[in-house]
C-alpha positions as CSV (number, residue, x, y, z in Angstrom):
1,X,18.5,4.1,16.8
2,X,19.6,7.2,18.6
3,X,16.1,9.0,17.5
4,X,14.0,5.9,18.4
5,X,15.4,6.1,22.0
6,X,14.4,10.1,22.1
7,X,11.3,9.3,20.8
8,X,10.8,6.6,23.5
9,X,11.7,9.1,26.4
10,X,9.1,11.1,24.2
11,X,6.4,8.6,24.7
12,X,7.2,8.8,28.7
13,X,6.5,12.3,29.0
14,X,3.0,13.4,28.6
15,X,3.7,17.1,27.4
16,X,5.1,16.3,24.8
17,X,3.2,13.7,23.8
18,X,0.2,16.6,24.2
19,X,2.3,18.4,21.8
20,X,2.2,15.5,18.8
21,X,-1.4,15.1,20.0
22,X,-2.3,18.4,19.1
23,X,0.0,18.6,16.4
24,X,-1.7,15.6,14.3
25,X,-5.3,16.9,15.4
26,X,-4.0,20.5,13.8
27,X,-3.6,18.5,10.1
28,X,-6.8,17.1,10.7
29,X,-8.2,20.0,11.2
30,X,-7.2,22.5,8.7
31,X,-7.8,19.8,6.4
32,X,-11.8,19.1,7.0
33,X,-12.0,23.4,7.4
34,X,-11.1,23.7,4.0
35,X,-14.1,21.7,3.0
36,X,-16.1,22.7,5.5
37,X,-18.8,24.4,3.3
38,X,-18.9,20.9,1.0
39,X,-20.1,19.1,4.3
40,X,-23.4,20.3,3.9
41,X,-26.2,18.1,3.5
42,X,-23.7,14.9,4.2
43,X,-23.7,12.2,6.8
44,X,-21.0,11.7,9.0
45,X,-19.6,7.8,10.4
46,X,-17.0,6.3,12.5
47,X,-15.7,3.0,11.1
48,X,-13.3,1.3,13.4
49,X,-11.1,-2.4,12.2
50,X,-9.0,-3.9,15.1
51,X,-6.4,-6.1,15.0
52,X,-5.8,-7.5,18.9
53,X,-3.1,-9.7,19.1
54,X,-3.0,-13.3,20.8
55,X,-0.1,-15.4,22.6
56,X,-1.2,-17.8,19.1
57,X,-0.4,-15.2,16.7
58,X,1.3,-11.7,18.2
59,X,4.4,-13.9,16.3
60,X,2.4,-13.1,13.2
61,X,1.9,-9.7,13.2
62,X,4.2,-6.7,11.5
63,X,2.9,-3.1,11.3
64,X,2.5,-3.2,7.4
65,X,-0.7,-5.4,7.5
66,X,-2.3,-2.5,9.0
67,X,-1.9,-0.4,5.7
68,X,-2.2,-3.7,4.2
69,X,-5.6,-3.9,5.8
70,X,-6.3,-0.3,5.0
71,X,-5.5,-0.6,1.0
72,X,-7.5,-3.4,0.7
73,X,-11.0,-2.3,2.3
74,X,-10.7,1.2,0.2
75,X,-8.8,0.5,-3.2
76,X,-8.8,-3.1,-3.2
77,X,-10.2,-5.8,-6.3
78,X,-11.1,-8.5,-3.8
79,X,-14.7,-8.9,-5.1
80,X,-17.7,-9.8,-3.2
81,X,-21.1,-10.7,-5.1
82,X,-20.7,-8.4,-8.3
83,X,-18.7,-5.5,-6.2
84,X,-15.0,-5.0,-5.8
85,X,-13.9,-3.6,-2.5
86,X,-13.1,-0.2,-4.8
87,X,-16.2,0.0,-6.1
88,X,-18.1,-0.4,-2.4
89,X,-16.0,1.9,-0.9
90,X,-16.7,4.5,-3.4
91,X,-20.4,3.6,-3.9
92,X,-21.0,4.5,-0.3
93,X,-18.3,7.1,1.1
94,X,-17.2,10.7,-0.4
95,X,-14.4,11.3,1.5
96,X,-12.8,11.4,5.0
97,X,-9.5,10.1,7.2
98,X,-7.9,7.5,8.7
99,X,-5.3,7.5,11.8
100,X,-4.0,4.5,13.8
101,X,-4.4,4.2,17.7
102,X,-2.8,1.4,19.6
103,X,-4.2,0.5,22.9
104,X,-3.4,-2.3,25.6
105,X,-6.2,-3.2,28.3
106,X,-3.0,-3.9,31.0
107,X,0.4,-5.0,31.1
108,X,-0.1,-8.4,30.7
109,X,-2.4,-8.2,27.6
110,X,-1.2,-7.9,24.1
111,X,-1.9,-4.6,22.6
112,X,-4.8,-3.9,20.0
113,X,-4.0,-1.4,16.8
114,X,-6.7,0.1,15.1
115,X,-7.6,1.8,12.2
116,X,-9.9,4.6,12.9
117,X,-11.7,6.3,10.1
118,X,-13.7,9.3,9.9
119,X,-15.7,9.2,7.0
120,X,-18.3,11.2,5.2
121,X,-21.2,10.2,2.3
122,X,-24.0,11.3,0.7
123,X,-26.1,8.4,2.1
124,X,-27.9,8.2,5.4
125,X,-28.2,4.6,7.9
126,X,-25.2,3.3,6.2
127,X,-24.5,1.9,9.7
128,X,-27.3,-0.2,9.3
129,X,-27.3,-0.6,5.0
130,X,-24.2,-1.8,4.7
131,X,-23.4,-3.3,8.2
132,X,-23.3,-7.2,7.3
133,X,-21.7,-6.9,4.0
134,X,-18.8,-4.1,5.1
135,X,-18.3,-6.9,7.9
136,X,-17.6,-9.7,5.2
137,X,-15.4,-7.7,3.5
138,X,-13.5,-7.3,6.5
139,X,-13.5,-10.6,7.1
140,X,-12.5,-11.6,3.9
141,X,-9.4,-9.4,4.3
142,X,-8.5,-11.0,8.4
143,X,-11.1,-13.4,9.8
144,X,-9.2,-12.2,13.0
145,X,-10.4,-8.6,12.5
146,X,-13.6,-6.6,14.6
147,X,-15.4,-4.1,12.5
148,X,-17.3,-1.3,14.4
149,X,-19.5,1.3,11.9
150,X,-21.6,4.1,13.6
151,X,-23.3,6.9,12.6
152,X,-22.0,10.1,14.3
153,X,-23.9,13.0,12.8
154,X,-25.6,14.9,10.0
155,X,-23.4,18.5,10.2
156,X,-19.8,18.8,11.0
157,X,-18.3,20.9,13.3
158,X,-15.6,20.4,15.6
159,X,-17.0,18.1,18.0
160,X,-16.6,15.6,15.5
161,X,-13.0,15.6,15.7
162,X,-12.7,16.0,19.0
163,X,-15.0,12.8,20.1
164,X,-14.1,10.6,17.1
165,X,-10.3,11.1,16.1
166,X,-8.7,8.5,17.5
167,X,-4.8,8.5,16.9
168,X,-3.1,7.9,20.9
169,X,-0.8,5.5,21.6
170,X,-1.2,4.2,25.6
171,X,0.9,0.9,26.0
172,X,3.9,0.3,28.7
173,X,6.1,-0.4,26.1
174,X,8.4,-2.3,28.7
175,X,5.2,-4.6,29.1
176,X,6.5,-8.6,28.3
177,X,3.8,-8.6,25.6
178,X,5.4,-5.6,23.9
179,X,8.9,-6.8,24.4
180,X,7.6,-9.9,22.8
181,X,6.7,-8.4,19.3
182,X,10.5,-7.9,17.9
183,X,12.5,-4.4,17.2
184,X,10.6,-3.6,14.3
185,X,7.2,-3.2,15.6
186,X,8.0,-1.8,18.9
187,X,10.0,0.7,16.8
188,X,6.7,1.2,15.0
189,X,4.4,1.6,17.7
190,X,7.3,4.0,19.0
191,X,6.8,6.4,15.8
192,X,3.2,6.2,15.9
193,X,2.5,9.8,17.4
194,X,4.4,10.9,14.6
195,X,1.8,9.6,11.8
196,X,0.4,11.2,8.9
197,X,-3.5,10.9,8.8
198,X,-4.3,9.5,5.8
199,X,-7.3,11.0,4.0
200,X,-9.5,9.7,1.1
201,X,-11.2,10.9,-1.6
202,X,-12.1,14.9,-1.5
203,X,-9.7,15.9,1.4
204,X,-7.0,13.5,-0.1
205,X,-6.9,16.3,-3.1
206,X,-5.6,19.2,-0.9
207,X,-1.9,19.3,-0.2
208,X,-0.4,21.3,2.7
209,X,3.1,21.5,4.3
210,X,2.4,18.5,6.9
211,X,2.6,15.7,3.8
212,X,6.1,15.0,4.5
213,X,5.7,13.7,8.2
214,X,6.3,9.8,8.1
215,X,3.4,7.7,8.9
């Protein structure tokens, strides 16, 4: 409890929150470098899922559906038409990495988590292929769930990172809303600038010394 309470003070002072920022967008980083030269010739998207919570079902909600969420669209068996979730994921996308932002319009709103990927394939206007059936599979996973693909670019360089990670955490955690949720998800969103990134299929092969930061 003792570190949850630095951490909050943590959250209330912006350098060091610059510091976790930069931190996590370090990971990141090195990681997509060291596969920079296998980016050639690829197409570059931003896939965003959000879960914003309601006065009907905020009750509902625990931090764990958003990996539940996450498992599901990427490695999951649900099966739509003659395709598994797996096999649609894999069909379409090489590689690339998820983080979690969680936003909250103003005080009195409930707060919105996402699940930002950056993702990478060997297939161009995915954002406009795949579009309706990516969105039923979403669906199928959380009717309650908005599902945002776009197209962001056929090169990397660091510009992608810096316009499309999307990892902050910017809610007034002494908001009613968020004093509504229970211990265990404000301790969550509380630990959130300390997530690991998660990354998928080529960049998930590399190992590096940041692995054991808890996500």
């Amino acid at each position: 409890m003792e570190t949850l309470e630095i951490l909050y003070q943590h959250l209330l002072d912006e350098d060091i929150i610059t510091d976790f920022e930069k931190h996590l967008e370090e990971i990141v980083s090195e990681r997509f470098d060291k596969f920079s030269n296998e980016f050639v010739g690829k197409h570059f998207y931003s896939l965003k899922i959000t879960k914003t919570l309601t006065r009907t079902n905020y009750h509902q909600f625990e931090f764990e559906k958003l990996q539940e969420i996450s498992r599901k669209l990427t490695n999951g068996m649900t099966t739509l038409g003659t395709f598994t979730n797996r096999k649609f994921w894999n069909r379409y996308f090489v590689g690339g990495v998820r983080t979690i932002s969680i936003g909250q319009e103003d005080s009195n709103e409930y707060p919105f988590f996402t699940l930002n990927y950056i993702l990478f394939s060997d297939i161009d206007n995915l954002d406009v292929r795949i579009k309706s059936q990516l969105n039923s599979r979403v669906k199928m996973i959380d009717s309650s769930l908005s599902c945002l693909l776009e197209y962001i670019g056929d090169s990397y360089d660091k510009s992608i990172l810096d316009q499309h990670l999307d990892f902050k955490t910017n809610v007034n955690l002494e908001s009613h809303p968020i004093t509504k949720l229970g211990t265990k998800t404000i301790d969550n969103i509380i630990l959130n600038p300390l997530q690991r990134p998660r990354f998928f299929g080529k960049l998930f092969k590399i190992k590096n010394q940041y692995e054991t930061i808890n996500n």
